[in-house]
C-alpha positions as CSV (number, residue, x, y, z in Angstrom):
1,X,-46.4,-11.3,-1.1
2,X,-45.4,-14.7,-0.8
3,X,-46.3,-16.5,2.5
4,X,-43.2,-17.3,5.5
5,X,-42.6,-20.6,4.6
6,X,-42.1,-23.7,7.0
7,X,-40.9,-26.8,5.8
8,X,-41.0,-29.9,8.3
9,X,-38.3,-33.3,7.3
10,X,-38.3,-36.4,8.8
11,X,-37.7,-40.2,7.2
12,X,-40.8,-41.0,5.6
13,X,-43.2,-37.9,6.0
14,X,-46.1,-40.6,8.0
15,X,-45.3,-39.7,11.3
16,X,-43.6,-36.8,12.5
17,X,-43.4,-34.3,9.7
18,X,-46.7,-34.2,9.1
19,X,-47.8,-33.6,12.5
20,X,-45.4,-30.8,12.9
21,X,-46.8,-29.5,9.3
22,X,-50.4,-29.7,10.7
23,X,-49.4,-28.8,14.6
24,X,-48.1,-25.9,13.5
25,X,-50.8,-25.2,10.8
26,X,-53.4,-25.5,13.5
27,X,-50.9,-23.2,16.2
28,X,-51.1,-20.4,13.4
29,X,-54.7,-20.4,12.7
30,X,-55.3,-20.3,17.0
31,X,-53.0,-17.0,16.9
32,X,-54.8,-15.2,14.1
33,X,-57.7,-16.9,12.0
34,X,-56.7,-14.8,9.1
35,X,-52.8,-15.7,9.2
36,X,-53.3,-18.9,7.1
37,X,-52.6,-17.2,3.7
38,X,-49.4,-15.4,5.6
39,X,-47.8,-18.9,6.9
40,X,-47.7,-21.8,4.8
41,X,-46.5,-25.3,7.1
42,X,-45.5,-28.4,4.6
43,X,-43.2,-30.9,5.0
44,X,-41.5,-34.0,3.4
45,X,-39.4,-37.5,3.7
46,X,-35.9,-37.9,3.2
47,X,-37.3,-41.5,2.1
48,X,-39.6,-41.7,-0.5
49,X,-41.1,-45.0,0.3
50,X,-44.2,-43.6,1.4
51,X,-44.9,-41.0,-1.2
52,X,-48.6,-40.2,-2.1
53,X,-49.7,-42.3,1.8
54,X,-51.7,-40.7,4.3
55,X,-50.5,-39.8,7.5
56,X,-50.1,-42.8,9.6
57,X,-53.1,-43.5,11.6
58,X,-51.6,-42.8,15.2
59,X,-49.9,-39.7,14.0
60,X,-53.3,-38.8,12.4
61,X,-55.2,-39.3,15.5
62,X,-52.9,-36.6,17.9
63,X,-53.2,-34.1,15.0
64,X,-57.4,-34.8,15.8
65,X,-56.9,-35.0,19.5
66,X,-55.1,-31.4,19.1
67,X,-57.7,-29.5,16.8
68,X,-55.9,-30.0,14.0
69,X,-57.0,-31.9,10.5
70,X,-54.7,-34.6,8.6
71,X,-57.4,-34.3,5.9
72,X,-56.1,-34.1,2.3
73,X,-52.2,-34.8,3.4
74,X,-50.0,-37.0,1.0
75,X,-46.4,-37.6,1.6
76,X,-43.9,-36.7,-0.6
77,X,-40.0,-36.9,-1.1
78,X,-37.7,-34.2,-0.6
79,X,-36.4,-32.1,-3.5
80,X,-34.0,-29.4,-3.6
81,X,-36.6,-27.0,-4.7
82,X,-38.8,-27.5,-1.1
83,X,-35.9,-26.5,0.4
84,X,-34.8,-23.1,-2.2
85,X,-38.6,-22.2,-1.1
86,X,-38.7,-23.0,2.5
87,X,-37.3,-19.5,4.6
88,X,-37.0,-22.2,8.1
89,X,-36.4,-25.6,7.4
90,X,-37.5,-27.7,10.7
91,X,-35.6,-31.3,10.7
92,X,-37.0,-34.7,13.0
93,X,-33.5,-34.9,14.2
94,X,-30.1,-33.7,13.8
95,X,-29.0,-37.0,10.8
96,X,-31.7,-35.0,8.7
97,X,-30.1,-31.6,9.6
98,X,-27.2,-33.3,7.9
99,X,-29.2,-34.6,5.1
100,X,-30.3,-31.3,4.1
101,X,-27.4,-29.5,4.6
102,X,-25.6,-31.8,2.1
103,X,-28.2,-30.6,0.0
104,X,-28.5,-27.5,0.3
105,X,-25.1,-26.3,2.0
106,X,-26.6,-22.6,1.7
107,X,-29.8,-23.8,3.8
108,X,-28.0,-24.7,7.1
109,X,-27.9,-21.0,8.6
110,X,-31.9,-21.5,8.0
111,X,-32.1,-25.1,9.1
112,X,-32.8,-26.2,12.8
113,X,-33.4,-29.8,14.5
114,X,-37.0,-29.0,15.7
115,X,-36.3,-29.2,19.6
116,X,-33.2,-27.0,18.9
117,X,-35.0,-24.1,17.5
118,X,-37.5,-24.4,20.6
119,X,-34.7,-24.1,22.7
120,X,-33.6,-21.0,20.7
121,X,-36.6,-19.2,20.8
122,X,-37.0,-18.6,24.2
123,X,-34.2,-16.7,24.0
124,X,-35.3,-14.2,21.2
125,X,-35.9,-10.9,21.9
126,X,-39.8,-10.1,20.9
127,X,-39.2,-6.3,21.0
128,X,-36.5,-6.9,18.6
129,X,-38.6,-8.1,15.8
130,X,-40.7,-6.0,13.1
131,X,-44.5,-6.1,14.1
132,X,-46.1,-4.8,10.7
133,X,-44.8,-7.6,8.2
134,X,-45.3,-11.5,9.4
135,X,-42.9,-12.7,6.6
136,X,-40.0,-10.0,7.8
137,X,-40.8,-11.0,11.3
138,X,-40.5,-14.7,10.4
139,X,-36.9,-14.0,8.6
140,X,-35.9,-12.0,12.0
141,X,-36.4,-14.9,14.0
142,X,-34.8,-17.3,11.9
143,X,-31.7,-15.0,11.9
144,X,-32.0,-14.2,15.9
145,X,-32.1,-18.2,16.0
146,X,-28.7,-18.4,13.8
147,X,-27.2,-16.6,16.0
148,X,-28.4,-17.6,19.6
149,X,-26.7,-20.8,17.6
150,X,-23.3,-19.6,17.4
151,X,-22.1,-22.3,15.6
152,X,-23.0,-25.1,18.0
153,X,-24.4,-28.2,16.9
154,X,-28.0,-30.0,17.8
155,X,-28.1,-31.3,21.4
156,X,-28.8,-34.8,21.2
157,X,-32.3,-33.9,23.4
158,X,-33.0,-31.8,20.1
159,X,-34.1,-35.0,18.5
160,X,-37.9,-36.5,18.0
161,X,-38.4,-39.9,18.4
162,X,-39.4,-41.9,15.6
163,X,-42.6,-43.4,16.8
164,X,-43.4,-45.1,13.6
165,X,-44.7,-48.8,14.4
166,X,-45.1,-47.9,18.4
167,X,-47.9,-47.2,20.3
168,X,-50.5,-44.0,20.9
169,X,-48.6,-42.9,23.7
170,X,-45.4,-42.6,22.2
171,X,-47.5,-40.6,19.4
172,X,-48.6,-38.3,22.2
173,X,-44.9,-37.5,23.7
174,X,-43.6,-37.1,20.2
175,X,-46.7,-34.9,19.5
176,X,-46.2,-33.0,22.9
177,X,-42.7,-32.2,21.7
178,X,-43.6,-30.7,18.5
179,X,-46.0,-28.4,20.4
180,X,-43.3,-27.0,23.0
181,X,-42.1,-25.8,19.4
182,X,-44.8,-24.8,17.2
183,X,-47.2,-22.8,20.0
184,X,-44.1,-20.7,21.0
185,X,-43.0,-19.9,17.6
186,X,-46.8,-19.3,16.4
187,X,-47.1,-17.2,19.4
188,X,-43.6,-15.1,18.3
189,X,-44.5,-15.1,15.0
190,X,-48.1,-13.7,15.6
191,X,-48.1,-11.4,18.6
């Protein structure tokens, strides 16, 4: 069976995809050592400036601080395949929800500005969602997230920072932000 897929966007894929790619990599793995083959976290750019760099340095460093790896990461542009495979699409802020959507117009009811779906998922029922299957449990709470949505759009708190070319500490609040996401949706995903 294929794995629930995650796809992170933001500009470049340096900064803040990648961390939420590895954040949430490393979130999974502390639920359930095993669950790595059952959730698969990758991102991309909506630039392709940077394709085939590491991750950017500070960005690299909070992934480290966190117990996560940025070993063996290369950025890469987004195509319209990443996001035919991806079942929850995870944008930097709400202009990249927009880029994808005008993409992908079928993608948006599985497309969230990162902070949004946070705020979503506290607000998903657990005892609502399948427990056998991870990949079915993943769909549920992307659908559960559609429609605590109703239709709204981001709010403009949704939004990461981009803390390309700023200092460590903006690296940590942006990287503290993509946690109040990732540990709550590996911990919903994984019971």
């Amino acid at each position: 069976m294929a794995p629930f897929t995650v796809l992170h966007v933001c500009m470049g894929n340096i900064c803040r995809s990648p961390m939420a790619e590895r954040l949430l990599d490393r979130a999974v793995r502390d639920r359930a050592p095993q669950a790595g083959d059952l959730v698969r976290s990758v991102s991309a750019g909506t630039g392709g400036w940077h394709e085939g760099e590491e991750m950017n340095p500070p960005a690299a460093r909070q992934v480290r601080a966190r117990n996560g790896t940025p070993d063996g990461f290369a950025a890469r542009k987004l195509r319209g395949d990443f996001l035919d495979d991806a079942d929850l699409i995870l944008t930097a802020t709400a202009d990249q929800y927009d880029y994808v959507v005008a993409l992908r117009p079928d993608a948006a009811g599985r497309t969230f500005v990162l902070g949004e779906f946070g705020r979503l998922l506290a607000s998903v029922p657990p005892g609502d969602l399948p427990t056998a299957d991870v990949y079915a449990r993943g769909v549920a709470i992307v659908e559960a997230a559609e429609r605590l949505r109703a239709g709204e759009p981001a709010q403009p708190g949704d939004d990461l920072d981009d803390p390309w070319g700023r200092g460590d500490q903006t690296f940590q609040r942006v990287g503290d932000e993509i946690e109040d996401t990732t540990v709550p949706f590996a911990a919903l995903l994984l019971p």
